[in-house]
C-alpha positions in Angstrom: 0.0 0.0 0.0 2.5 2.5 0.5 4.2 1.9 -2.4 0.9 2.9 -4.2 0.8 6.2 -2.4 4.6 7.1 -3.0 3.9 6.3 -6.6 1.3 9.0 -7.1 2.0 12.0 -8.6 4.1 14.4 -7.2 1.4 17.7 -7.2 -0.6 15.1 -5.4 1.8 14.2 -2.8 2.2 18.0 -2.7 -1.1 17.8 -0.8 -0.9 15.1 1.8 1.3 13.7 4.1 2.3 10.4 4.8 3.1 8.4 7.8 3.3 4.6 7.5 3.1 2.8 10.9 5.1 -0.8 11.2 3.2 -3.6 13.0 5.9 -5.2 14.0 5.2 -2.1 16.9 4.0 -1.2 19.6 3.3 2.0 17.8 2.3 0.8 14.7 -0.5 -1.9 16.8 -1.8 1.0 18.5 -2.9 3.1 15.7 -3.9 0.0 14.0 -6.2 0.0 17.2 -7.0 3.5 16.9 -8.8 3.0 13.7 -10.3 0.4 14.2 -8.9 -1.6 11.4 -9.4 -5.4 11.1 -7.0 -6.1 7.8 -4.2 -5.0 5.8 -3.1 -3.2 3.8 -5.4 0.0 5.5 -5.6 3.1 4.8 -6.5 6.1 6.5 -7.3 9.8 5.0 -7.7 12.5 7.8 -7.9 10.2 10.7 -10.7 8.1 9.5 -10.4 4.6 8.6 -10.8 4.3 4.2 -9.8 1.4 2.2 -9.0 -2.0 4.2 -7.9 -5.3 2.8 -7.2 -3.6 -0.4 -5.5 -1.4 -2.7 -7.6 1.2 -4.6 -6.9 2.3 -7.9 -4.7 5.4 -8.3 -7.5 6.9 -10.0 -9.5 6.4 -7.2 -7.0 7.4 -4.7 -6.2 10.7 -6.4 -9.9 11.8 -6.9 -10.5 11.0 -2.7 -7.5 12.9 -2.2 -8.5 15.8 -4.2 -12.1 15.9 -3.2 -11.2 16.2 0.2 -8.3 18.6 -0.1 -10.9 20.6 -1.8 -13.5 20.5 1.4 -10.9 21.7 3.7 -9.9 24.0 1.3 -12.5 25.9 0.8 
């Protein structure tokens, strides 16, 4: 999964950040904990829990990441 998001354009990485927790943590268990997250790969956008057990399509990735730059943006 993270190599999905480091492959996504750069004007798009402009807009986020990334943190990638290890499970083989303590840290990394806890925020697994945190969101509630059963599976991976998991990912997360603004704290809340998004795509779990799979990998979207970049497409799909990029258009979530844009729409919600946009509502904080606004």
């Amino acid at each position: 999964m993270a190599e999905s998001v480091k492959a996504l354009p750069n004007e798009i990485q402009k807009l986020i950040e990334v943190k990638e927790w290890d499970m083989r943590t303590l840290k990394g268990v806890d925020r697994f904990r945190e969101l509630r997250a059963r599976s991976l790969p998991s990912v997360a956008l603004d704290g809340a829990l998004l795509y779990e057990s799979l990998i979207p399509g970049q497409e799909e990735l990029i258009a979530e990441i844009e729409r919600r730059f946009k509502e904080k943006n606004l």
